[in-house]
N, C-alpha and C positions, 0 to 999 in steps of 0.2 A: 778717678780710677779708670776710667775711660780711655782716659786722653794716653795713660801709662801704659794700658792694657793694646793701646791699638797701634802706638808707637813700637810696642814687640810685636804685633801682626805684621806690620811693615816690615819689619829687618829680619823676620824668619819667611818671609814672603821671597824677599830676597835671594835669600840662604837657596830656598827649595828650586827656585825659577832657575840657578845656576846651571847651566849646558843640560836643560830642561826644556821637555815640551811644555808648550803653556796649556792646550787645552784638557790635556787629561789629570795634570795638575790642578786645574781651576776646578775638574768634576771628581778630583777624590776631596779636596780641600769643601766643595758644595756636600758632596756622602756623608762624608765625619762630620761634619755643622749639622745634616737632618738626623742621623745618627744622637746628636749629644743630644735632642728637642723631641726627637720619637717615642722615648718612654713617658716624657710629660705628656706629651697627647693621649697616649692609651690608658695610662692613670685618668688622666680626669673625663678620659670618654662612659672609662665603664667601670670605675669606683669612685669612691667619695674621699681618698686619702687625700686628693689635694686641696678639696671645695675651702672656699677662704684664705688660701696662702697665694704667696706672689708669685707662687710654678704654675699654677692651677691656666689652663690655657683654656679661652673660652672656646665653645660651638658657635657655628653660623652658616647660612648656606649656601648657592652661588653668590646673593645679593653681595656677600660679605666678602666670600672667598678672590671674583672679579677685581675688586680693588687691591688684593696681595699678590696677584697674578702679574697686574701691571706692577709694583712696586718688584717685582723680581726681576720683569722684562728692562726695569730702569735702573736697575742694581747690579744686574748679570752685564747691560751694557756696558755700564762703567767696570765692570771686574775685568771684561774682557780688553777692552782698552787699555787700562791702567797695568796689566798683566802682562802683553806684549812689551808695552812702553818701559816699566820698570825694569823687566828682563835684561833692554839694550842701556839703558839709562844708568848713571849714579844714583844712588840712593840718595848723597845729596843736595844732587839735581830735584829728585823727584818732591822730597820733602814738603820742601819751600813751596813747591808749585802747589802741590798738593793742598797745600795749610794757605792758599789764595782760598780756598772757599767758604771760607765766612763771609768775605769781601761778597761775593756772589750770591750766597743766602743772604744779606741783607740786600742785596738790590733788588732783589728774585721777590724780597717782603713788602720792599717800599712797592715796586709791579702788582704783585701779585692780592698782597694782603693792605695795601695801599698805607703803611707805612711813610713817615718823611724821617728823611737824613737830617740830624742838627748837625753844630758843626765842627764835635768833636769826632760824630761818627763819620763825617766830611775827610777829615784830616786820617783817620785811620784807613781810610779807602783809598789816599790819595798812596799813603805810603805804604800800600801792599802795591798797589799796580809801579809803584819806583821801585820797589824791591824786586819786581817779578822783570823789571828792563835792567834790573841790576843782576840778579843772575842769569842772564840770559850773554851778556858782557863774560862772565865767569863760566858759562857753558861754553865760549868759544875758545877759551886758554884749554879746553881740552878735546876742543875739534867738532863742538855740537855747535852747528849751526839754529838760533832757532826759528830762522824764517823758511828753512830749507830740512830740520831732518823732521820725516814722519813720524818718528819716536813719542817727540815732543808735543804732534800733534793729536797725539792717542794720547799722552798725559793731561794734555789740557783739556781734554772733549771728554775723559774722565772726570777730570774734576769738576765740570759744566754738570757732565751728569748724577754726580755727587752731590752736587749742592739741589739739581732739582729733586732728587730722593728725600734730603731733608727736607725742604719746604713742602711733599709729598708728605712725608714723616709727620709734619706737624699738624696738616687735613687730617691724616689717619687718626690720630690722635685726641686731638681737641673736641671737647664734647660736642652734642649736635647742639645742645643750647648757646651754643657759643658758635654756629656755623662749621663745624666739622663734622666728624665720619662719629669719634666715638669707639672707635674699635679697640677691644682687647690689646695690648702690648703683645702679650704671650701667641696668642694667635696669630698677630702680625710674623711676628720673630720666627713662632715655628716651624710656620705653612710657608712660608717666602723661602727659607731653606730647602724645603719641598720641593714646592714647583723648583727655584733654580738647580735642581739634583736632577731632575728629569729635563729641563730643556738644557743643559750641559752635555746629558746620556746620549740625547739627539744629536748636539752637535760633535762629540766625540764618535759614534758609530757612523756618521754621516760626511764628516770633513778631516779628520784624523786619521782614525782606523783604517781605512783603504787603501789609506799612502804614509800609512806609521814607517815602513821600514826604508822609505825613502829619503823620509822627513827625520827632525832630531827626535833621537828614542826619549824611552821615558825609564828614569832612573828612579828606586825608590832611596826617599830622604827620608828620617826621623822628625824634620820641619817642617813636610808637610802634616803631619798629624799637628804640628805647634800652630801652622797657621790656624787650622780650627777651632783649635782651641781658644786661643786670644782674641779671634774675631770674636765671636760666639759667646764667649765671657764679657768683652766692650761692648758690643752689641747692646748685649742683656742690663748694662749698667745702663749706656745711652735710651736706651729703648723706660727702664724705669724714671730717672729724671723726665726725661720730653711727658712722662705720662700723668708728673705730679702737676695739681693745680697752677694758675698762672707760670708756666716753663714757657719762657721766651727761646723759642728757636735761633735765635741770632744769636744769645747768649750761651746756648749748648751750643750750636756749634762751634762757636770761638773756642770753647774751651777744649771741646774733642779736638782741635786740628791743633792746642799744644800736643800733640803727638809726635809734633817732629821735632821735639826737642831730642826725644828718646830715641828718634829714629837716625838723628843728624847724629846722636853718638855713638849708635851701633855702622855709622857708615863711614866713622872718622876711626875708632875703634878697633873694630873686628876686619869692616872690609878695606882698611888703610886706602882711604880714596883721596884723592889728589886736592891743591887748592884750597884748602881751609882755610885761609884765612878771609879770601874774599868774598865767602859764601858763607862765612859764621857773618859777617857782616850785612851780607842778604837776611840772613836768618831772621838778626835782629833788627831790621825793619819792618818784617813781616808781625812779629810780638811786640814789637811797640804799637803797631796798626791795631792789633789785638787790643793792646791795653785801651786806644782809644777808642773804639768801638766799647770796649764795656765798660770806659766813664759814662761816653753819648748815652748809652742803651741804662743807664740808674733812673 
């Protein structure tokens, strides 16, 4: 439901981005996400209707809040990157890129959480990093260069920071018996929306605003309200899985980053984008790499 939900965040991200500024987009799309989480917090702050349910968001105080802080600082990065990048980009282009990051949460695991590759998850690694020099072949029949446009290079440094958010996500997460944080889901979810609503506020009144009328205006869509919503909806699916017992982060992410299934046909679809055929080809390198990564990872 994730993987469904966040493949329509993508292709209405899109939609909104169209002869669009990005940064005041990025902070109403941040608004309406704290927006959809603000009433869960005051419910469970100062009555008992939620105590027990899956909305109920926990308390905690800098010790806890500190680690959501950064988790927005590493979130809002990659928004902000992947936001410019998407804008100038095919959607997909960006897809494919995008959905390399499983490949990346597992290396980030074998580093990090000291994990080893067998050698089904071998072969699935190999054939996302062939898919990703295979569309890059298919980004040049439409004049993207990718060792030269900076586009490219804010997609890929998004999806870098995308995957360290997840292996971030699965610290959060995993009980302290187990060497993790232990943290509420709901808390995570809500306050991260939070803070990114206020350091967008900063960067919108500080680097936009000044020279909005010089710069591309800001148009309102009915899509930015959609992206909210779908992030914010996937999120909340994402965020309950990673929080059930033994949730292998390698294994949600693969499955979140089918997303671009649904996104490579809102880009083949709606936005009649060019080349499909050699990029549905890309596509399915990248899911077959999938598929072997979650034989490896049984």
């Amino acid at each position: 439901m994730s993987a469904v939900l966040l493949g329509c965040y993508d292709s209405f991200k899109k939609e909104a981005l169209k002869d669009n500024a990005v940064i005041p987009v990025l902070f109403l799309n941040t608004l309406f996400s704290s927006l959809i989480f603000l009433p869960f917090i005051i419910l469970s702050s100062t009555t008992t209707a939620l105590d027990g349910t899956f909305l109920h968001v926990g308390s905690g105080g800098w010790n806890v809040h500190r680690y959501v802080v950064l988790k927005a600082l590493i979130v809002l990065s990659s928004w902000v990157l992947g936001y410019f990048g998407m804008k100038h980009l095919p959607l997909t282009i960006v897809g494919p890129i995008n959905a390399t990051r499983p490949v990346m949460v597992l290396i980030g695991a074998l580093l990090v959480f000291g994990e080893r590759l067998n050698l089904w998850q071998w072969v699935g690694v190999m054939l996302a990093v062939a898919s990703f020099f295979m569309l890059s072949r298919s980004g040049k029949k439409e004049g993207i260069d990718f060792k030269h446009d900076h586009w490219i290079y804010m997609i890929v440094c998004a999806a870098v920071l995308g995957a360290v958010s997840g292996l971030y996500d699965k610290y959060l997460m995993t009980p302290v018996s187990e060497g993790g944080l232990g943290l509420d889901r709901m808390l995570v979810q809500s306050w991260y929306n939070i803070y990114q609503c206020l350091m967008m506020l900063t960067m919108l009144l500080l680097l936009w605003w000044p020279k909005h009328k010089e710069t591309t205006p800001l148009h309102w869509t009915w899509s930015i309200i959609g992206v909210s919503i779908f992030l914010s909806t996937a999120d909340f699916m994402y965020f309950y899985s990673l929080s059930l017992p033994s949730a292998m982060i390698s294994i949600v992410s693969m499955v979140r980053r089918g997303s671009v299934v649904v996104s490579f046909l809102f880009g083949a679809l709606l936005f009649h984008e060019k080349n499909l055929k050699a990029k549905a080809l890309d596509l399915m390198l990248v899911l077959l790499g999938m598929v072997f990564l979650y034989i490896g990872s049984k």
